[in-house]
N, C-alpha and C positions, 0 to 999 in steps of 0.2 A: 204488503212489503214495499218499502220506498228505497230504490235504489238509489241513493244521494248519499252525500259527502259523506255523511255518517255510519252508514252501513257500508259501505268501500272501507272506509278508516278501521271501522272495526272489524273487518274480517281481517286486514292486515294485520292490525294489531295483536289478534287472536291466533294468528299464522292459521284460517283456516282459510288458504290460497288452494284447492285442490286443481287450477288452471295454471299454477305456476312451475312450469317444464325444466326450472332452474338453469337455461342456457337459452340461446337464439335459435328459435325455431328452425328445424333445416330448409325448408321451401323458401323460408325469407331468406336464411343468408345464403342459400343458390341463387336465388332473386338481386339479392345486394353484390352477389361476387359480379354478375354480368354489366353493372353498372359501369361503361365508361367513362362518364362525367361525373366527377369528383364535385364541382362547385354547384351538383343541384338543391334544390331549396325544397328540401323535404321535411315533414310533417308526420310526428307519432301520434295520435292519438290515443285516450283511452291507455298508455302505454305501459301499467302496472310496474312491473320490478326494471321494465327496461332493456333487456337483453340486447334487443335488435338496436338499441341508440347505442350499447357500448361496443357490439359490431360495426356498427359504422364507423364509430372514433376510429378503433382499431384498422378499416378496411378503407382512412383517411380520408374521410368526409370530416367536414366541419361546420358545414349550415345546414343546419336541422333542428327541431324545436321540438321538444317532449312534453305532452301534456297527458295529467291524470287531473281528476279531480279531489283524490285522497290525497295531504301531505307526504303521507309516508313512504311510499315508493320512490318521490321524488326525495326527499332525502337521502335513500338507501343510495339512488344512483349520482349525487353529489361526491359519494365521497367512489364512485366505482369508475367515474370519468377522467378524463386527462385534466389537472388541476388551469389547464389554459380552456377550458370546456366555458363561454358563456353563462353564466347560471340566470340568467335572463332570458336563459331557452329554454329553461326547465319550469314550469308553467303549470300552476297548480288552477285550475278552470270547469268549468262547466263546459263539455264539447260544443254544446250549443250558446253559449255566451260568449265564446273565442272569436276575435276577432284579427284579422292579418294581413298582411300583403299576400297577393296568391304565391300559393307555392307550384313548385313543375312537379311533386309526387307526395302522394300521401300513402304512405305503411301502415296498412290495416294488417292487426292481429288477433283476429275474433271479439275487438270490441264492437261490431256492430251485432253480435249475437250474446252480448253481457246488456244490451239496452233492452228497456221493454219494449216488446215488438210494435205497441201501437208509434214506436217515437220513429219507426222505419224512414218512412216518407218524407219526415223534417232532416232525416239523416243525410237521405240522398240530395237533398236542396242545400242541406250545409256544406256538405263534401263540393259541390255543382259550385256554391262560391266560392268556398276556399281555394280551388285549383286555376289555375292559368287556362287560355284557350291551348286544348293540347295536352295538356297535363294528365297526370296516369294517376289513378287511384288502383294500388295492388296490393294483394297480402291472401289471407285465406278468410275460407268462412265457414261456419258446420255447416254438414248434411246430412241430419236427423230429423226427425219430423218437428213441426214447430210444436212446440208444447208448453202450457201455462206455468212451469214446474224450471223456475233457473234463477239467477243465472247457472250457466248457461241457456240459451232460448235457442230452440235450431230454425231449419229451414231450407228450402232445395234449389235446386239450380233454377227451375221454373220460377219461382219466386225471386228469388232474384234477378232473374232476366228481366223480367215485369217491372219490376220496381228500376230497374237501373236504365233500361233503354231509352227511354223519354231524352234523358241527358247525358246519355256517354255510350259510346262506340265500346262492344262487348270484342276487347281482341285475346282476352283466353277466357277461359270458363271451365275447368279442369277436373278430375279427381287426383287430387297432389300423390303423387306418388313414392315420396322422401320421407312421407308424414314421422313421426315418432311412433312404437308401437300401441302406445294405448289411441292413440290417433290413426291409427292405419283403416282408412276406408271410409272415414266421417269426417275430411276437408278437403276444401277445392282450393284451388290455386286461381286467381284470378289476377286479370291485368283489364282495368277499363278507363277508355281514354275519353277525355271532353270534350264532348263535341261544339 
């Protein structure tokens, strides 16, 4: 199975999204509500239907840059943004083709657990340039065993500590406890800043 532009597109297409919560995550937007600075320069990744970018608009942020690599979602959230919304933030990409000025926060929302797992390691070296010195990569992650059988692909707190420490300071590392109830007990809340 190749998880590429095509197999994204066509699940959309097919509405068989079974990860689409149809609203903004609540860990993220308690996450986003604490945000005092309004003018930071954050980054969605992976960002599928979008939720958490039309919480921001709403929660008055307005530099942030949404990428998928499917068309479709980003259309979807075209017409669900404030019509003064950039659409040259809205960024149809290959996460690892992406290229940008550093951002101060990247909004992770279990896309690093939709990649195949061997693509891990290039993950965290993207994430390592795409942010500022300082900069916070936060959101959630599953906590399932990792398995060949996804997307979703899980994976545990040890694991991820491993993989993330080399390059960013671990300042939370969680079991979320907001989660949604099909999610209650299988994601972490994390906050990791760049060292």
């Amino acid at each position: 199975m190749k998880l590429n532009k095509e197999y994204w597109q066509d699940r959309y297409e097919a509405r068989k999204t079974g990860w689409d919560m149809g609203m903004v995550s609540p860990p993220l937007a308690a996450y986003i509500d604490q945000l005092g600075d309004k003018d930071l320069n954050i980054l969605l990744p992976g960002a599928g239907m979008g939720y958490e970018a039309v919480y921001l608009a709403e929660s008055g942020f307005d530099s942030f840059t949404v990428l998928d690599i499917a068309p479709y979602p980003l259309e979807s959230l075209k017409e669900r943004l404030p019509s003064s919304f950039p659409t040259e933030n809205l960024v149809e990409v290959d996460f690892f083709d992406f290229e940008a000025r550093p951002f101060d926060l990247v909004l992770e929302h279990t896309f690093f657990c939709a990649l195949p797992p061997q693509l891990r390691p290039q993950y965290v070296l993207k994430m390592n340039a795409l942010l500022r010195p300082g900069g916070k990569l936060a959101g959630l992650l599953f906590d399932f065993p990792l398995t060949s059988d996804g997307p979703p692909f899980g994976g545990s707190m040890e694991e991820y500590e491993q993989l993330f420490t080399p390059y960013f300071h671990i300042r939370a590392l969680e079991r979320a406890t907001n989660s949604i109830p099909p999610r209650q007990g299988s994601e972490l809340f994390f906050i990791f800043e760049k060292k």
